[in-house]
N, C-alpha and C positions, 0 to 999 in steps of 0.2 A: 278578217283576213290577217293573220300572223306575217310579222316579217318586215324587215326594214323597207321602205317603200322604193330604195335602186334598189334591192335583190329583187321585189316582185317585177319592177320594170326589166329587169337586165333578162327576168326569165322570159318573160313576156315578148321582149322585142328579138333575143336568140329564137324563141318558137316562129315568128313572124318569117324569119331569116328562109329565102327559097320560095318561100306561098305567094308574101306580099312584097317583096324586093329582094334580090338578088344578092347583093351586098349591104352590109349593114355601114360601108362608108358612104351611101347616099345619103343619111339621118342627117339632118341638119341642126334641126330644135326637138326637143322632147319637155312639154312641160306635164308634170305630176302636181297631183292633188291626194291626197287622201284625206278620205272625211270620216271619221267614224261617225259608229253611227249615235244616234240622237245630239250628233252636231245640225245647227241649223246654216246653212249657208244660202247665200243670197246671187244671183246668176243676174246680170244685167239682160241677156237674153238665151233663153236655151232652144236648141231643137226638140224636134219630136221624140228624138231616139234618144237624147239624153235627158229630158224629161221621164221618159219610161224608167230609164236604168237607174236611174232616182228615186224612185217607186216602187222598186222590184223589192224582194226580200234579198239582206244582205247576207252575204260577201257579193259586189257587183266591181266589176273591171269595163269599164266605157274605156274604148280606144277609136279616134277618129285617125283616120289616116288622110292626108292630100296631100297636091302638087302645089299650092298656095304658098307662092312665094314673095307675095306683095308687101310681105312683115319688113324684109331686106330694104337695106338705105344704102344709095349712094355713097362712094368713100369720098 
């Protein structure tokens, strides 16, 4: 996959913009990884569905979305 990895994000989360939330000022965190490939990376724990997309033939784009806001710290 060609491309600095905010333009593939910026495209990515404007397509989302309507389907998966209404306003893109709800976004709180976005964290990016790009791995080319025959990089080896090491996952403390993965799911089932990112385990796949890990496996697939590349170009792969894994995007989780939730309401998981337990990351947040008291001020």
């Amino acid at each position: 996959m060609d491309g600095d990895v905010d333009n593939i994000v910026r495209l990515i989360l404007d397509g989302m913009l309507g389907a998966v939330y209404r306003s893109d000022r709800v976004i709180e965190r976005v964290i990016v990884q790009k791995i080319e490939p025959g990089t080896v990376v090491q996952f403390a724990s993965m799911t089932e569905t990112l385990e796949e997309a890990l496996g697939a033939e590349p170009p792969v784009v894994y995007i989780r979305v939730d309401d998981d806001l337990s990351w947040r710290t008291a001020a």
